[in-house]
C-alpha positions as CSV (number, residue, x, y, z in Angstrom):
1,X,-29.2,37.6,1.9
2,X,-25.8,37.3,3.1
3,X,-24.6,33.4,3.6
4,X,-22.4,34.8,6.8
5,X,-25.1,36.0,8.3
6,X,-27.6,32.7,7.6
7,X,-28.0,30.6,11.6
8,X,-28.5,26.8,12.0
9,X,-31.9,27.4,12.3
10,X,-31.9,28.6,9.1
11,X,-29.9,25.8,7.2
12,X,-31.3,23.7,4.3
13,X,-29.8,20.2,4.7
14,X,-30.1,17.5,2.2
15,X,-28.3,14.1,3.0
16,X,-27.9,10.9,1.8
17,X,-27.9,7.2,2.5
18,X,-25.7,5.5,-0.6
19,X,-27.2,5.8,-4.0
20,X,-24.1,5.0,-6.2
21,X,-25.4,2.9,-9.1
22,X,-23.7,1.7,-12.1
23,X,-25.6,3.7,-14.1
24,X,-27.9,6.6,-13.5
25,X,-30.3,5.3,-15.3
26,X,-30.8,2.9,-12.9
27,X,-32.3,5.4,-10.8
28,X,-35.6,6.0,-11.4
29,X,-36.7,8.2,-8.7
30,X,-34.6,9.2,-5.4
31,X,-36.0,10.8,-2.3
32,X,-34.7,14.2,-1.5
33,X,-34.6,15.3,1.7
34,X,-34.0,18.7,4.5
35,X,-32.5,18.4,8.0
36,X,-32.0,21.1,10.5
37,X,-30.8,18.4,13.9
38,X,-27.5,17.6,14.4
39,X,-26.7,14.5,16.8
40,X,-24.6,13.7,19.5
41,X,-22.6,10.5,20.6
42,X,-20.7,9.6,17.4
43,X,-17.0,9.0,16.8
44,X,-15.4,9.8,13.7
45,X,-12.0,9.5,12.3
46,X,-10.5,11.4,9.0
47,X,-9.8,7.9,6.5
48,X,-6.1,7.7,6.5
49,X,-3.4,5.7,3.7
50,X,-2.5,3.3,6.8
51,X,-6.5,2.3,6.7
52,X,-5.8,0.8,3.2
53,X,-6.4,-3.0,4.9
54,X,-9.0,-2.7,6.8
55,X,-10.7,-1.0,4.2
56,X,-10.3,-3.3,1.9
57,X,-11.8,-5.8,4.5
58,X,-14.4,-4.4,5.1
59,X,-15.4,-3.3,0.9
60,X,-15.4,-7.3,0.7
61,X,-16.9,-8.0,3.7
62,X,-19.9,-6.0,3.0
63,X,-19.6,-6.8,-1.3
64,X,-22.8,-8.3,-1.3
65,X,-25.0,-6.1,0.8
66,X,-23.6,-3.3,-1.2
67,X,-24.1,-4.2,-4.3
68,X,-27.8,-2.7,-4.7
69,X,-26.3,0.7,-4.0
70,X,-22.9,1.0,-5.1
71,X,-21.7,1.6,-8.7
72,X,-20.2,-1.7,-10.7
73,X,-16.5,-2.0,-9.1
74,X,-13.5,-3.4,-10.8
75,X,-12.1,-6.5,-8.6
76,X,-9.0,-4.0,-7.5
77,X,-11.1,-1.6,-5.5
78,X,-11.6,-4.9,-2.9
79,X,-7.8,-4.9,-2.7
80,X,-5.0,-3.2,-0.6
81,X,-4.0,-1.3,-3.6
82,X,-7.1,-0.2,-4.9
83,X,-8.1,1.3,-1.6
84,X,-4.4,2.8,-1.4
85,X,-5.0,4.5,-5.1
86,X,-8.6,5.6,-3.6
87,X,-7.1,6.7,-0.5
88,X,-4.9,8.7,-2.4
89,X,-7.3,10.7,-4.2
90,X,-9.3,11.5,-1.3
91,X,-5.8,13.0,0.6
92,X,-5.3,15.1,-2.9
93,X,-9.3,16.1,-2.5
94,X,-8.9,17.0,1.4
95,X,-5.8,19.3,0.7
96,X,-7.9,21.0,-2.0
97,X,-11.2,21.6,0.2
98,X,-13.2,19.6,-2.3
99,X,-13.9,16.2,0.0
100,X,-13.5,14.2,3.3
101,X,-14.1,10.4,4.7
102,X,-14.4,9.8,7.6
103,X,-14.5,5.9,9.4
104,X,-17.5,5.0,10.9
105,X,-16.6,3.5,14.4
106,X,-18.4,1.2,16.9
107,X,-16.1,0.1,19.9
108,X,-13.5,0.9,18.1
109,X,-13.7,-0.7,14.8
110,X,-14.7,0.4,11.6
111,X,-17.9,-0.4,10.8
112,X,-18.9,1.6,7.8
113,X,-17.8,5.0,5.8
114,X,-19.2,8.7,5.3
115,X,-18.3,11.0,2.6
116,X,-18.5,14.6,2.1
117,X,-18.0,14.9,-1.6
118,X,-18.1,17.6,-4.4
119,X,-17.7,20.7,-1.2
120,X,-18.3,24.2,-3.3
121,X,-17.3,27.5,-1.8
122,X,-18.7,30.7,-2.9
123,X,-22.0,31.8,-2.4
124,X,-22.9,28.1,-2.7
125,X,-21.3,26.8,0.4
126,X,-22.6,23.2,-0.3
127,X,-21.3,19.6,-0.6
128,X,-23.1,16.1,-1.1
129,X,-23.1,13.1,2.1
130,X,-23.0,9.4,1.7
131,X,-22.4,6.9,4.0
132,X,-22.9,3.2,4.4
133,X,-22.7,1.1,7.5
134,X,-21.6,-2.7,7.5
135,X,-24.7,-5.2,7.4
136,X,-24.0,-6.6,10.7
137,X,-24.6,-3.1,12.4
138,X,-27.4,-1.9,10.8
139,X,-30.8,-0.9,12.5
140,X,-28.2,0.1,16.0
141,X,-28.4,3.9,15.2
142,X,-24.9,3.9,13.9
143,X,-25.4,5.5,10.8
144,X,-28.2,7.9,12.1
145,X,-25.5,9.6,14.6
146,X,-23.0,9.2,11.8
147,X,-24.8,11.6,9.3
148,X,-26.0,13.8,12.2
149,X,-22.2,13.9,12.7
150,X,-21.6,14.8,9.6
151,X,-24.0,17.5,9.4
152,X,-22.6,19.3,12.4
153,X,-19.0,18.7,10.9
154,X,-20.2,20.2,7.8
155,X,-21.6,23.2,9.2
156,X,-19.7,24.2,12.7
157,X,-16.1,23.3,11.2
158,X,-15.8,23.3,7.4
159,X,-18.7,26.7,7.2
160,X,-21.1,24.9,4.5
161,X,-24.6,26.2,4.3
162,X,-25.9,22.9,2.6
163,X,-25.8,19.4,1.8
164,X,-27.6,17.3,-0.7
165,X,-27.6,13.8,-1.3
166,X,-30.5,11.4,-2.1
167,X,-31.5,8.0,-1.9
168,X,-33.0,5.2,-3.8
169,X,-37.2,4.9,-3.5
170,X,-36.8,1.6,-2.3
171,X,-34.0,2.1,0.0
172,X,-36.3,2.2,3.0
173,X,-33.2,1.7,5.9
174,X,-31.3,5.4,4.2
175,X,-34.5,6.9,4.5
176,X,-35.3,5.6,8.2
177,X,-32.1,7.1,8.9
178,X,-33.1,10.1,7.5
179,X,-36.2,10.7,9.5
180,X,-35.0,9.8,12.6
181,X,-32.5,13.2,12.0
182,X,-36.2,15.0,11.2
183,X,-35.3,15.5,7.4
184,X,-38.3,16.5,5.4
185,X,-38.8,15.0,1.9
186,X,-38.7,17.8,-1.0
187,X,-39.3,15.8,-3.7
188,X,-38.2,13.0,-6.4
189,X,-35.8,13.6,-8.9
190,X,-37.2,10.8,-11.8
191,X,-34.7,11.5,-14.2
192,X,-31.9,12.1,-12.0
């Protein structure tokens, strides 16, 4: 059918709640999963080169927590100028269509990040979410109204039809999060 024509109803959904390993083969099974709500309540601001700092801050704040789910990171992402170099890249990425962060906030403050990564046009009309949400703020609903957020961004201003994303079997908080947007697990991916 035509993807113009497809309504929200209609919309597969996959999102995700941080899976960046070092290695894929780290990952021996991830949960996939489909969403059709989108959420209300949550601020979000586009990631800007000025946030460089308070970035950095919070990457090093929250080292240790995110460890489990984040790829092996060379000490420089934790500084100013790694986060300027990343920044960077995800301006470049933005002007092209291809990706956006946003800031998670609470009261103000950033609290967390959410990506949409890897957006494809065409008759695809798809993109992959993750997100994380400093240790401190977890189990407040933050990062539930962030990726339901992201979802309606995704769909009612950038025109995608899907996202995917996965998380880790034992990453039970990502998949909590999950839930509580009514996403349905489609399967594992053991090899992924």
């Amino acid at each position: 059918s035509d993807p113009a024509s497809v309504t929200d109803e209609a919309i597969d959904i996959q999102a995700d709640g941080g899976t960046h390993v070092a290695s894929t083969a780290m990952i021996g099974r991830i949960a996939v999963t489909k969403m059709e709500s989108k959420g209300r309540g949550f601020r979000r601001l586009r990631i800007r080169i000025e946030d460089a700092d308070v970035l950095a801050d919070l990457y090093r704040a929250e080292r240790d927590f995110l460890t489990p789910f984040e790829p092996e990171r060379d000490a420089s992402f934790f500084t100013r100028d790694g986060q300027v170099r990343l920044l960077e890249r995800t301006i470049a990425l933005r002007a092209a269509g291809f990706a956006e962060r946003f800031a998670i906030l609470r009261d103000d403050h950033v609290v967390g990040v959410l990506a949409v990564n890897n957006i494809v046009r065409g008759v695809s009309q798809s993109a992959t979410i993750g997100y994380f949400v400093a240790q401190a703020h977890n189990g407040r609903g933050i990062a539930t109204r962030a990726v339901a957020e992201a979802c309606r961004w995704a769909f009612d201003e950038m025109g995608l039809h899907r996202l995917e994303a996965g998380t880790l079997v034992d990453n039970i908080p990502s998949q909590r999060v999950l839930d509580r947007n009514r996403l349905t697990r489609l399967g594992l991916a053991p090899r992924y």
